[in-house]
C-alpha positions as CSV (number, residue, x, y, z in Angstrom):
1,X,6.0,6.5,-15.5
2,X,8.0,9.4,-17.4
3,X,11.0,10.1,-15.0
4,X,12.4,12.2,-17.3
5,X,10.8,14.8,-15.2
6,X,12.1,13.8,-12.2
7,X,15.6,15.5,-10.4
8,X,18.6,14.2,-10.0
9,X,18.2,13.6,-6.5
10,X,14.2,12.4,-6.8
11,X,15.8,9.6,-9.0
12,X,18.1,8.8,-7.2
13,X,15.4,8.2,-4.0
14,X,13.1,7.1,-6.2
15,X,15.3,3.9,-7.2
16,X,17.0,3.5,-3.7
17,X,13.3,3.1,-2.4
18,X,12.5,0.4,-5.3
19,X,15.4,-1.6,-4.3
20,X,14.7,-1.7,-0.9
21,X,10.9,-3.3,-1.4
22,X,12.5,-5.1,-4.2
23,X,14.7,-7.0,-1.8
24,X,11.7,-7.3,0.7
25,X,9.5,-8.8,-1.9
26,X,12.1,-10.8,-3.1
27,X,12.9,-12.4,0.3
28,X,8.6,-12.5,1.5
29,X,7.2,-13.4,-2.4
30,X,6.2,-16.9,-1.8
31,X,5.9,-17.0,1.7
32,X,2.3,-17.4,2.2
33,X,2.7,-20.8,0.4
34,X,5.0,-21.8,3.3
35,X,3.0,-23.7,6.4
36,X,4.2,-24.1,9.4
37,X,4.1,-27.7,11.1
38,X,0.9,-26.8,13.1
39,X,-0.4,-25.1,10.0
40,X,0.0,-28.3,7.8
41,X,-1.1,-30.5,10.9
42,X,-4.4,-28.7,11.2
43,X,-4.7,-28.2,7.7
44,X,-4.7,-32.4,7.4
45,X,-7.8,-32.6,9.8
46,X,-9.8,-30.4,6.9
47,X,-12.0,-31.2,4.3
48,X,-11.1,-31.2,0.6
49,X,-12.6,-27.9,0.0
50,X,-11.4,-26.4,2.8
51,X,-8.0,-27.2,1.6
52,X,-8.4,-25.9,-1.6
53,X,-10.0,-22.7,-0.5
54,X,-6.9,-22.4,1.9
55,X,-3.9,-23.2,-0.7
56,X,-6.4,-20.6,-2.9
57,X,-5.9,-18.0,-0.9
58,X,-2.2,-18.1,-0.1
59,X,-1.8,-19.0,-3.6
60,X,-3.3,-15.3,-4.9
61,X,-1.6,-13.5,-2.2
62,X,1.6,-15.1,-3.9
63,X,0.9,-14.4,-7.0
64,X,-0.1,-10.9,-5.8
65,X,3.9,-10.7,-4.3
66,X,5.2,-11.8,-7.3
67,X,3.3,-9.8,-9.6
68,X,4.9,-6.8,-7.6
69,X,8.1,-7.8,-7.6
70,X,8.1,-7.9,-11.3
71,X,7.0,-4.2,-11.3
72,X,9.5,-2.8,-9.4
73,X,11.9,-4.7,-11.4
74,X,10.0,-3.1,-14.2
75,X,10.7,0.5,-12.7
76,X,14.2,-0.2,-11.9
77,X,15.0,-1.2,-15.1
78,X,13.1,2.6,-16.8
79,X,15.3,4.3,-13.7
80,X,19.0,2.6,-14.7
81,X,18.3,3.1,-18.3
């Protein structure tokens, strides 16, 4: 991203809107690998396979969080240079 083009002000918008999602990814990034008690209860009465397919899935969406996180991070760091 070349925000040498950018304004003054469009920066300045531009980087107070990074850190805002970068504060809500940092406080939601692993969250999907949390269960709640019924979660993990029910979870117990399942198959192997189900389980894996399960922790699979909230796994990627994780690692989908993450992999954000580190983006914006990535573009705040190109915005306070």
């Amino acid at each position: 991203m070349n925000t040498n083009q950018l304004s003054q002000a469009a920066q300045a918008a531009l980087l107070q809107s990074i850190e805002c999602s970068i504060d809500m990814y940092s406080d939601m990034a692993t969250d999907p690998m949390w269960f709640s008690v019924t979660e993990f209860r029910e979870l117990a009465t399942k198959s192997d396979e189900e389980i894996r397919r399960v922790i699979g899935e909230k796994s990627k969406e994780a690692n989908k969080n993450i992999d954000m996180l580190v983006e914006l991070e990535l573009l705040r760091a190109e915005l306070t240079k």
